[in-house]
N, C-alpha and C positions, 0 to 999 in steps of 0.2 A: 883184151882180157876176156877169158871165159868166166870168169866169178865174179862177186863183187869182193874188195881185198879183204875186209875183216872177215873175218872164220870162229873166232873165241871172245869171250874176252872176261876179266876175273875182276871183282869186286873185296877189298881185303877187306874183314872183319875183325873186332874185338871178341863180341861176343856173339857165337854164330846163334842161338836162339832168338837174342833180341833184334839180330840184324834180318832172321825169318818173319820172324812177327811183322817186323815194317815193313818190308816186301811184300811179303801176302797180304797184308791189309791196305796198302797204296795201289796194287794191281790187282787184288781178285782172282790169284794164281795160288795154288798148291808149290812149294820147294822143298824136293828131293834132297835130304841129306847123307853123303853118302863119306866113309872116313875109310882114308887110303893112309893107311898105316901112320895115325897120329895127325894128315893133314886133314881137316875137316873141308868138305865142299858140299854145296847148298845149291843143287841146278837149277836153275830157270828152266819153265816147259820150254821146248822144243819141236817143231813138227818138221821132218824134212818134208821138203820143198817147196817150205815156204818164204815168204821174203823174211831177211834178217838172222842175225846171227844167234851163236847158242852162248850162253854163258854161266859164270855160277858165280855166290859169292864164295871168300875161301878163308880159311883161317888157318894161320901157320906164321912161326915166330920172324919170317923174313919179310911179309906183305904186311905193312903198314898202313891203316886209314892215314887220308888225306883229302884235304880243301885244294890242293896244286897239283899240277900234271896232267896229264890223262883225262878227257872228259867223255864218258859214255851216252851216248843218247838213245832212249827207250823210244819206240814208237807206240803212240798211242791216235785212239780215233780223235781227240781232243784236248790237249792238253789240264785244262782246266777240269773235268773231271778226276785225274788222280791228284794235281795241286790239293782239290777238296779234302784232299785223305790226308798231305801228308804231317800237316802238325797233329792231328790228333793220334797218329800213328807214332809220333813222339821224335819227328822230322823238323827242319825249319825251312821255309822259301827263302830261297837267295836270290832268283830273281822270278816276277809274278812274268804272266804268259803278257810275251811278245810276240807282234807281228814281225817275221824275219822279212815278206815280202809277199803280195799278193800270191804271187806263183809260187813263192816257198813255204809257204804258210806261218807256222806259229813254235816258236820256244819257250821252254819255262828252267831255272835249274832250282835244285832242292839238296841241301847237306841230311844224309840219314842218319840214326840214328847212331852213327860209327865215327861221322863226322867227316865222309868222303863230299864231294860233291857231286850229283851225278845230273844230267838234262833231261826232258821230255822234250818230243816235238811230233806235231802234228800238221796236216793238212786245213783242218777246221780248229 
């Protein structure tokens, strides 16, 4: 493989303001709202060529929040850092940071405000 395989990936929303607000305040990131004709999408920053994919969340009457399926995992320098944000952000922890393994470091998952479930995971 010349890539790593994920390239996208989309986050469904209820309501895409409030699903900004918890984004932005669990990571300390600005989200670009941009509406393609009635589908609303909210990008996550991006920098090419950097590690990790580009994503956004979305809103449109087919993409469904959800606690099943699909688990996304954000990289962060430390897990426990955004955990800290995210009930106040109006989030809940589902599960607190785990050590995966010495060598693989650490997980944590968190349901946002939408009611998806989504993961952190770090090194430290």
């Amino acid at each position: 493989m010349k890539k790593n395989m994920v390239g996208w990936f989309e986050i469904p929303v209820s309501d895409m303001d409030r699903a900004k607000a918890f984004y932005e305040a669990v990571f300390k990131v600005k989200i670009e709202i941009h509406d393609f004709a009635g589908m609303l999408m909210g990008w996550f920053p991006f920098s090419e060529g950097k590690e990790g994919a580009a994503g956004t969340l979305i809103k449109q009457e087919t993409y469904i929040p959800s606690q099943e399926g699909t688990l996304v995992y954000f990289m962060s320098d430390d897990v426990q850092i955004e955990l800290d944000r995210i009930e106040a952000a109006g989030g809940k922890i589902y599960q607190p940071k785990t050590e995966i393994s010495p060598e693989y470091g650490f997980m944590a998952v968190f349901i946002d405000t939408e009611g998806n479930r989504v993961a952190l995971h770090s090194k430290k």
